[in-house]
PDB file of the backbone (N, CA, C, O) and the ligand in Angstrom, with CONECT records:
HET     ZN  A 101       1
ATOM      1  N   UNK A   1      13.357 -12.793  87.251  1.00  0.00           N
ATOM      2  CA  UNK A   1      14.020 -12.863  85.952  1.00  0.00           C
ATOM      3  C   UNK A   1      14.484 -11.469  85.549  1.00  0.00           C
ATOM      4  O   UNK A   1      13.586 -10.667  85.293  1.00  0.00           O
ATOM      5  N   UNK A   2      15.690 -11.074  85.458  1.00  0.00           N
ATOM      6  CA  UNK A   2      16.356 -10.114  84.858  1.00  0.00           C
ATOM      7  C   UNK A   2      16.734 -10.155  83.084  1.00  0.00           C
ATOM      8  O   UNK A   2      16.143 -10.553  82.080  1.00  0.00           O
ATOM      9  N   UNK A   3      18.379  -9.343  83.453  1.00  0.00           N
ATOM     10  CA  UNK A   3      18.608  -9.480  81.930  1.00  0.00           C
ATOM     11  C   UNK A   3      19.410 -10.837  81.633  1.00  0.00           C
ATOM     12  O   UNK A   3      19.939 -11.436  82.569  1.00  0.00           O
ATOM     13  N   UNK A   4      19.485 -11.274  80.420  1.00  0.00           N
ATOM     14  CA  UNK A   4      19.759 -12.625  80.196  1.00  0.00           C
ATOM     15  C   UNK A   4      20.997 -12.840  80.587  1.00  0.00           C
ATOM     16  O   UNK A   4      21.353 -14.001  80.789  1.00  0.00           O
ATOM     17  N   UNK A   5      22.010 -11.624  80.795  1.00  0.00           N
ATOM     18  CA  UNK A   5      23.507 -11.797  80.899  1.00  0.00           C
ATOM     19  C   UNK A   5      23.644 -12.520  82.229  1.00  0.00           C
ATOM     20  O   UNK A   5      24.358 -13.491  82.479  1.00  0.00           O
ATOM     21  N   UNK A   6      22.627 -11.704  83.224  1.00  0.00           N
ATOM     22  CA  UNK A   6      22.909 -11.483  84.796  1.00  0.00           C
ATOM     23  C   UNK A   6      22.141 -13.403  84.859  1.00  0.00           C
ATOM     24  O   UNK A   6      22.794 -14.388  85.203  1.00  0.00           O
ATOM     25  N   UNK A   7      20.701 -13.410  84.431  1.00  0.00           N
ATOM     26  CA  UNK A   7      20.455 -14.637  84.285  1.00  0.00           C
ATOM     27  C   UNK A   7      21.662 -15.701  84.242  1.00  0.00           C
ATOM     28  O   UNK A   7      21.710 -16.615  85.065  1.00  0.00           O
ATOM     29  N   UNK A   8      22.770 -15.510  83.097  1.00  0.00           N
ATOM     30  CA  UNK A   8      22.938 -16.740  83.434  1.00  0.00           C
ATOM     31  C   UNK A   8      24.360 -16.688  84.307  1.00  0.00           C
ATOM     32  O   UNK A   8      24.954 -17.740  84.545  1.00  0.00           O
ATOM     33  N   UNK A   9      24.724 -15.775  84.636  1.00  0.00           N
ATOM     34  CA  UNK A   9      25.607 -15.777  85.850  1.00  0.00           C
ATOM     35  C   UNK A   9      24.996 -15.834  87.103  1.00  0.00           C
ATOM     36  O   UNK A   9      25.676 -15.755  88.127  1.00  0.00           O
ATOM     37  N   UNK A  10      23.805 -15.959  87.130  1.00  0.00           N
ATOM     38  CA  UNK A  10      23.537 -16.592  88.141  1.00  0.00           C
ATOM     39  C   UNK A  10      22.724 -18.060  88.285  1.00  0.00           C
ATOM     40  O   UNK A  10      22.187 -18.601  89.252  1.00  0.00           O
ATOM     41  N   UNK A  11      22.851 -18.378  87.150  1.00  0.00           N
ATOM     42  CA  UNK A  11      22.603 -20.304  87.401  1.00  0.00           C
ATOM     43  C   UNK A  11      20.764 -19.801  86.602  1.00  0.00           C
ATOM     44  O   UNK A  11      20.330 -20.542  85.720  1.00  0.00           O
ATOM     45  N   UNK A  12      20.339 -19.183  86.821  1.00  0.00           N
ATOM     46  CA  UNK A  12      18.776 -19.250  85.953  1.00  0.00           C
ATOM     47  C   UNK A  12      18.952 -19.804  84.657  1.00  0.00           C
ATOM     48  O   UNK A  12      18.087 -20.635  84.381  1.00  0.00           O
ATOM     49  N   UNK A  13      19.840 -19.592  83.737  1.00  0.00           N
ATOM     50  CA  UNK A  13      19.612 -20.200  82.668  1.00  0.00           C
ATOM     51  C   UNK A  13      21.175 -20.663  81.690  1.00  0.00           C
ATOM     52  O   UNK A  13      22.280 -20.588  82.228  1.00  0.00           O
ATOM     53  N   UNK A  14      21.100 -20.861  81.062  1.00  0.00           N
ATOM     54  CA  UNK A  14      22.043 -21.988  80.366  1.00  0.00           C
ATOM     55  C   UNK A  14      23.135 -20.812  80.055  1.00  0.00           C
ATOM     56  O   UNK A  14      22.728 -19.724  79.647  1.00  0.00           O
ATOM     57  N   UNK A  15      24.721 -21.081  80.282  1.00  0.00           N
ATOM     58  CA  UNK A  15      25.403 -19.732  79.830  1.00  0.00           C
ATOM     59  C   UNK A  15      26.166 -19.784  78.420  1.00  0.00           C
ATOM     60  O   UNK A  15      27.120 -19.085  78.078  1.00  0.00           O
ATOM     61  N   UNK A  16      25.329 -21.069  77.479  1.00  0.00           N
ATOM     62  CA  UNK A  16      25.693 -21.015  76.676  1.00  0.00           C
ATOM     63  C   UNK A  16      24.694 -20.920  75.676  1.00  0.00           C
ATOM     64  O   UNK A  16      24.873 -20.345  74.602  1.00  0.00           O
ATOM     65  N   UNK A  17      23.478 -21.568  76.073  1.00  0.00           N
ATOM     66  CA  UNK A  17      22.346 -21.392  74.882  1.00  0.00           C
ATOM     67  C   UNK A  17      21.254 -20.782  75.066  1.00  0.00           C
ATOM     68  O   UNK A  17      20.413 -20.723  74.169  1.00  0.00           O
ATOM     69  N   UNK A  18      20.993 -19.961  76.819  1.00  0.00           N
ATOM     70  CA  UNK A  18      20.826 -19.105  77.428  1.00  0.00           C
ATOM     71  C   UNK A  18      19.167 -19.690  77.460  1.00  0.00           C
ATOM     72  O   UNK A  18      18.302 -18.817  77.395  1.00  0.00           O
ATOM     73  N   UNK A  19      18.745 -21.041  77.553  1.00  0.00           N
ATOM     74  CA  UNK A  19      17.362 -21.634  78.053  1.00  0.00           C
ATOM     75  C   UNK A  19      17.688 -21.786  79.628  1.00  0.00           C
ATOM     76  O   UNK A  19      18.639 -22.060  80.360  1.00  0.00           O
ATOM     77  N   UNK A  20      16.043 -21.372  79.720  1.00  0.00           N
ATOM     78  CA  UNK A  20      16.050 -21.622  81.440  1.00  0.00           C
ATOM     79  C   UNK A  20      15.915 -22.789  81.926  1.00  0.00           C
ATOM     80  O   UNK A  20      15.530 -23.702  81.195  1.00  0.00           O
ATOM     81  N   UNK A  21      16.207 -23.003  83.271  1.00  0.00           N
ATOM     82  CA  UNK A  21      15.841 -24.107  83.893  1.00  0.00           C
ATOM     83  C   UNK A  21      14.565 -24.165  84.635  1.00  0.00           C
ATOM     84  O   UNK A  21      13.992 -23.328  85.332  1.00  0.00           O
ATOM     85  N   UNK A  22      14.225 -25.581  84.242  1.00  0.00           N
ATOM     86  CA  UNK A  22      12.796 -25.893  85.255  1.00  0.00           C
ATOM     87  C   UNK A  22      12.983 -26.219  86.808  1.00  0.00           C
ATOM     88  O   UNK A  22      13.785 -27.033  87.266  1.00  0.00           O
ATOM     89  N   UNK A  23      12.102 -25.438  87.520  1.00  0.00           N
ATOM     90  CA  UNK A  23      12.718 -25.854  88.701  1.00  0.00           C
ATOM     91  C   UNK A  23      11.982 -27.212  89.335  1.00  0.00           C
ATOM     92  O   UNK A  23      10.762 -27.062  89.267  1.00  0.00           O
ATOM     93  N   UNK A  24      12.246 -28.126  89.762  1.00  0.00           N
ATOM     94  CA  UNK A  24      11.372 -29.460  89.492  1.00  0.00           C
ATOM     95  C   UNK A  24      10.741 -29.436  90.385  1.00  0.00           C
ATOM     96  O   UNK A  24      10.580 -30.580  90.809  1.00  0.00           O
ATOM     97  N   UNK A  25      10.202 -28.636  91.014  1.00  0.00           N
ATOM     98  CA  UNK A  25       9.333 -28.241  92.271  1.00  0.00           C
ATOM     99  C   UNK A  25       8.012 -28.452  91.104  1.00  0.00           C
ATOM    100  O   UNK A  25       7.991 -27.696  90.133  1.00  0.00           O
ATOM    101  N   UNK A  26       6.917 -29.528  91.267  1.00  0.00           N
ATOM    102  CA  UNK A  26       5.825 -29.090  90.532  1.00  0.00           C
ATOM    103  C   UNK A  26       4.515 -28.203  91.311  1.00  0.00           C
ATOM    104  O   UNK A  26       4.434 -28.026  92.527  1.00  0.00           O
ATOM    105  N   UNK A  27       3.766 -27.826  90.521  1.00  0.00           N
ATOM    106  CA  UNK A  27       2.597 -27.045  91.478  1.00  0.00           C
ATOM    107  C   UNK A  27       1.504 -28.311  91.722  1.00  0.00           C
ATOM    108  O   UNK A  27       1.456 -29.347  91.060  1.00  0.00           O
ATOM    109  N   UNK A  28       0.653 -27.939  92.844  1.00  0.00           N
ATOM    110  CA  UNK A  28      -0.216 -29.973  93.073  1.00  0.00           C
ATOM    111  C   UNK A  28      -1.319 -29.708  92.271  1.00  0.00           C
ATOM    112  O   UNK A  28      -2.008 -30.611  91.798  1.00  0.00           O
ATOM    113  N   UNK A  29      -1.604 -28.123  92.026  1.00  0.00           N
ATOM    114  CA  UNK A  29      -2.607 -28.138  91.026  1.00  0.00           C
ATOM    115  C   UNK A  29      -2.782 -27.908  89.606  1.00  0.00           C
ATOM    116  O   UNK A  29      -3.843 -28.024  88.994  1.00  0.00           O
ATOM    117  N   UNK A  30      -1.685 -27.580  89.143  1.00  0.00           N
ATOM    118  CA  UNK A  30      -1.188 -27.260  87.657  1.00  0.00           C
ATOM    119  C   UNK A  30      -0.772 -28.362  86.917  1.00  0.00           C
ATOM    120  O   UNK A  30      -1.166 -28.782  85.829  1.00  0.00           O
ATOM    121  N   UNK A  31       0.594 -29.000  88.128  1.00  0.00           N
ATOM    122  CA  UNK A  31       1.523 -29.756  87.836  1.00  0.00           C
ATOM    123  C   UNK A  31       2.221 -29.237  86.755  1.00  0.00           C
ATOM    124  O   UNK A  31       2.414 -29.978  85.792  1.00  0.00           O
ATOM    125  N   UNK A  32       2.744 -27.794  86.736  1.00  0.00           N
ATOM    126  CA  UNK A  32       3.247 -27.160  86.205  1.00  0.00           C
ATOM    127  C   UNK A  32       4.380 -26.803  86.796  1.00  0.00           C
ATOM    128  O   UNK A  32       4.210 -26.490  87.974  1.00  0.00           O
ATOM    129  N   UNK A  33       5.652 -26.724  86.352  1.00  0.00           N
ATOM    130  CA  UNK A  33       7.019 -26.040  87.184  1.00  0.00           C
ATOM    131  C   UNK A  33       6.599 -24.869  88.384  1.00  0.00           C
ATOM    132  O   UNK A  33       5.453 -24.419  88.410  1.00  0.00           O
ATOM    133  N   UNK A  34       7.282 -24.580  89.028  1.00  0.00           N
ATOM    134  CA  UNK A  34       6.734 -23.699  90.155  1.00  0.00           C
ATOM    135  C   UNK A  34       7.557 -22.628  89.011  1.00  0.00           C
ATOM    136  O   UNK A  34       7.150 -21.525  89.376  1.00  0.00           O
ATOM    137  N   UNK A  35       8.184 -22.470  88.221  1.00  0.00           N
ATOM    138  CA  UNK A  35       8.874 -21.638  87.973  1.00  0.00           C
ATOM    139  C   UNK A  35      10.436 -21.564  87.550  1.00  0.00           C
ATOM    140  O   UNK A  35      10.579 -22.477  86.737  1.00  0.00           O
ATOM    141  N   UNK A  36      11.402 -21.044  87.687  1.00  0.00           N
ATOM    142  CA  UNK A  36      12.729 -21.114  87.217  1.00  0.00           C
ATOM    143  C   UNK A  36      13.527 -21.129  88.734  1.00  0.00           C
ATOM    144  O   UNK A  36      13.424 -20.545  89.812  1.00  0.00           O
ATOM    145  N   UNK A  37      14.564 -22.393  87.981  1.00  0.00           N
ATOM    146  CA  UNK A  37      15.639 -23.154  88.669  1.00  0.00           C
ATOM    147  C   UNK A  37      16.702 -22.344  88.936  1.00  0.00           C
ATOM    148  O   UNK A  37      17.411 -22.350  87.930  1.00  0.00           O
ATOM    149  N   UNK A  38      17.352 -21.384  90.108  1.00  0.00           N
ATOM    150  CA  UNK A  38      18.503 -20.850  90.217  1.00  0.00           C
ATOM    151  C   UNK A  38      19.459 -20.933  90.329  1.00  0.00           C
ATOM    152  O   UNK A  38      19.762 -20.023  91.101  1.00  0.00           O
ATOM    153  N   UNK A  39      20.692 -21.701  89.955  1.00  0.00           N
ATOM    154  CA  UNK A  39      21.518 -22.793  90.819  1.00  0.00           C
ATOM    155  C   UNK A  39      22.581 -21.393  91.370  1.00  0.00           C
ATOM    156  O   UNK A  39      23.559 -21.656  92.070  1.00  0.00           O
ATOM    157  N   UNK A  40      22.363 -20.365  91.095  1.00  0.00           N
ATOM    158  CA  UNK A  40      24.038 -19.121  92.465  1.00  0.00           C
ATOM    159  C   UNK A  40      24.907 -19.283  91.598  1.00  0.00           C
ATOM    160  O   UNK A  40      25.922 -18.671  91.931  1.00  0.00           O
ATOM    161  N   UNK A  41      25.044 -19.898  90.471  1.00  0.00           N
ATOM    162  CA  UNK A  41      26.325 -19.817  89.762  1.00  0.00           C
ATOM    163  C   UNK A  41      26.256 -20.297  88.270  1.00  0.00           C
ATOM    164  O   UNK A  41      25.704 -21.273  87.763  1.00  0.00           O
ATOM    165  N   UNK A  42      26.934 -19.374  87.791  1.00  0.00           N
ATOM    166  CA  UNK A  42      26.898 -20.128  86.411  1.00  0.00           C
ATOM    167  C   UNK A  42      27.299 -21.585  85.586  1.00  0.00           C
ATOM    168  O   UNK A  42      28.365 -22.189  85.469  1.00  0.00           O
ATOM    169  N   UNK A  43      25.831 -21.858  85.044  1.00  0.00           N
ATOM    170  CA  UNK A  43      26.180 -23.511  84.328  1.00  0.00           C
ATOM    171  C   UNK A  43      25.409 -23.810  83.123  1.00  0.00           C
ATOM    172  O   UNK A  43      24.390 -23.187  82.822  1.00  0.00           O
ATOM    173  N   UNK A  44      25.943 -24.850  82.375  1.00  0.00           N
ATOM    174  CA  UNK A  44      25.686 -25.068  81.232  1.00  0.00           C
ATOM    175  C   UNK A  44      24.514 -26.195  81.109  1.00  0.00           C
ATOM    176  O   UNK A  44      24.645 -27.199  81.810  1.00  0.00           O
ATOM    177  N   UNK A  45      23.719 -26.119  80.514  1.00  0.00           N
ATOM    178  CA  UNK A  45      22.388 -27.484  80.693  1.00  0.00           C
ATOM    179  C   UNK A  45      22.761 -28.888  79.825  1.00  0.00           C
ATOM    180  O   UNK A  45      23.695 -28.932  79.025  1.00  0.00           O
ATOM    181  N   UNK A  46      22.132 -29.690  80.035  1.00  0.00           N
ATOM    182  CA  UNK A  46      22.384 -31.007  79.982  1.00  0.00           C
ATOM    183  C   UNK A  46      22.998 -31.005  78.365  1.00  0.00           C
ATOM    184  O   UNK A  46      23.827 -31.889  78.144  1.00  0.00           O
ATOM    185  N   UNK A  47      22.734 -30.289  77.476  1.00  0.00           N
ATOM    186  CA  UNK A  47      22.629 -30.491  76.272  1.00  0.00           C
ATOM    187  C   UNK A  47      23.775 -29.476  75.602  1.00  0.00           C
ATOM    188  O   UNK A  47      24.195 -29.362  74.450  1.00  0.00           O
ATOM    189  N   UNK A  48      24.046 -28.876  76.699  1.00  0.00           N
ATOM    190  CA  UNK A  48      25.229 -28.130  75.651  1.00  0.00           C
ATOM    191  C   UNK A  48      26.707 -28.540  76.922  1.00  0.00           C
ATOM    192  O   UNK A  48      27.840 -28.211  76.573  1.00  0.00           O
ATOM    193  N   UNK A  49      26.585 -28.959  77.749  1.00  0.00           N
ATOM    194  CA  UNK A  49      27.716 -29.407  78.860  1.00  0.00           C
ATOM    195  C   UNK A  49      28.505 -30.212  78.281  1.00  0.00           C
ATOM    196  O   UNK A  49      28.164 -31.178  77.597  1.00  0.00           O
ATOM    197  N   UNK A  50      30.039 -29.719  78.619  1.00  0.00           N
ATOM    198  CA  UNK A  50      30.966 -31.550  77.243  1.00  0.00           C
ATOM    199  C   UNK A  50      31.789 -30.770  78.907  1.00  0.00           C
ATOM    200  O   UNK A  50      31.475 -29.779  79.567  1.00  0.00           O
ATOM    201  N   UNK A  51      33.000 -31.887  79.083  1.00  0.00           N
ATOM    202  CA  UNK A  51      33.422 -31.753  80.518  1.00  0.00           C
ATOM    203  C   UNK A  51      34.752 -30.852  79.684  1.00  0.00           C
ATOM    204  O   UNK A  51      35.887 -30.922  80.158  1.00  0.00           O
ATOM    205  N   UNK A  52      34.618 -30.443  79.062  1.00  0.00           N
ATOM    206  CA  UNK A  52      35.680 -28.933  78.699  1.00  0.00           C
ATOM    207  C   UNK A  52      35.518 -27.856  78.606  1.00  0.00           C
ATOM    208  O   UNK A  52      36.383 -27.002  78.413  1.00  0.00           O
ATOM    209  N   UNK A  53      34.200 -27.684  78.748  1.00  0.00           N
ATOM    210  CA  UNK A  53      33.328 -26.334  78.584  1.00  0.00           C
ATOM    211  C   UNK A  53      33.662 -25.330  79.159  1.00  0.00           C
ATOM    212  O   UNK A  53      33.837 -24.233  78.627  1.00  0.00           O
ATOM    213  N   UNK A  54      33.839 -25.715  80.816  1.00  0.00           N
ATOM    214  CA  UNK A  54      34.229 -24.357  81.448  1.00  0.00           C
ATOM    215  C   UNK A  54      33.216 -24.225  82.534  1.00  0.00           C
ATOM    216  O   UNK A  54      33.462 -23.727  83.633  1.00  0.00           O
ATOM    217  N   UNK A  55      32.029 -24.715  82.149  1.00  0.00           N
ATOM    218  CA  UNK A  55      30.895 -24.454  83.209  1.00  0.00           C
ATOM    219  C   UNK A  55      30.657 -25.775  83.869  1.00  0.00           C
ATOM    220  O   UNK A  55      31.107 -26.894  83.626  1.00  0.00           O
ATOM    221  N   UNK A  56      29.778 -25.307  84.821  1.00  0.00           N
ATOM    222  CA  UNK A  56      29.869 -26.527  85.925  1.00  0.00           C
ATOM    223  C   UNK A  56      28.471 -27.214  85.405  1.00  0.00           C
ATOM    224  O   UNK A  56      27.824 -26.289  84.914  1.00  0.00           O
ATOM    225  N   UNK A  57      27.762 -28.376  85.306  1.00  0.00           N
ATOM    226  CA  UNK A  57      27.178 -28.718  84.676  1.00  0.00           C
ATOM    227  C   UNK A  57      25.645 -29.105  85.626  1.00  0.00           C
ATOM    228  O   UNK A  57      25.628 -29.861  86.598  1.00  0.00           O
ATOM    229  N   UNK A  58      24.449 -28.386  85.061  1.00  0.00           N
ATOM    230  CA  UNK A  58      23.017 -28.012  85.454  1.00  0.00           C
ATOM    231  C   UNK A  58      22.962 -29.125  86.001  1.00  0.00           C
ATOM    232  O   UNK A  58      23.499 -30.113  85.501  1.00  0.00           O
ATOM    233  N   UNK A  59      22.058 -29.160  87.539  1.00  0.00           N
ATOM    234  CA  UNK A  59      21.271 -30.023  88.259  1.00  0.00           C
ATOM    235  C   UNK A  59      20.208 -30.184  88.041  1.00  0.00           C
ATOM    236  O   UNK A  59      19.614 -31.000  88.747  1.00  0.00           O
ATOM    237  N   UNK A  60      19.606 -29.608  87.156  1.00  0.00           N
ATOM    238  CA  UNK A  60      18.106 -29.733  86.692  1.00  0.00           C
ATOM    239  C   UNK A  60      17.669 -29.631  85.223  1.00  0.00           C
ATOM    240  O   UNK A  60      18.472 -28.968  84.568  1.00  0.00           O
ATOM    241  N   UNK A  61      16.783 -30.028  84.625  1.00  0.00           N
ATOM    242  CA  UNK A  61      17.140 -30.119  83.143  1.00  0.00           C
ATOM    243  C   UNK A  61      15.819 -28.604  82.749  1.00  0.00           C
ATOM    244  O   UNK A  61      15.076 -28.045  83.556  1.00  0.00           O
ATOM    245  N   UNK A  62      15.971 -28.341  81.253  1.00  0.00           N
ATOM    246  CA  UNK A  62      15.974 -27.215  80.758  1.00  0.00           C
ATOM    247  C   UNK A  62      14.070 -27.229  80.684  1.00  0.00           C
ATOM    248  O   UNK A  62      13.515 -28.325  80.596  1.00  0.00           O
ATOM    249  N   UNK A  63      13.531 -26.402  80.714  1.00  0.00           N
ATOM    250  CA  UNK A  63      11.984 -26.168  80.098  1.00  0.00           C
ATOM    251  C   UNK A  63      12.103 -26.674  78.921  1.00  0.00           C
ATOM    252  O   UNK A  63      11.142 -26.682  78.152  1.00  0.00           O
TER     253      UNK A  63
HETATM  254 ZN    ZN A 101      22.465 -24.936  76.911  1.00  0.00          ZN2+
END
């Protein structure tokens, strides 16, 4: 995890409301996220995505 800018140009977190993604990998003993979802490119999460936005729209939904 860097700075939030670089975050979300690179797919870690939302590039509009700048929440991270869960990566849906769970842990077998936590059952806790393994951690944050990277998708390589910038995108918008389920909740702020309208198909005019501009961003390509999250494969995984937000923490
Ligand atoms: Zn968002």
């Amino acid at each position: 995890m860097g700075e939030i800018a670089e975050d979300m140009l690179d797919g870690s977190c939302c590039s509009l409301c700048g929440q991270y993604f869960e990566h849906p990998q769970k842990d077998l003993e936590t059952f806790r996220s393994v951690g944050i979802y990277v998708h390589e490119y910038p995108v918008a999460c389920w909740a702020c995505w309208t198909p005019g936005c501009g961003y390509e729209k999250a494969e995984v939904k937000t923490f």
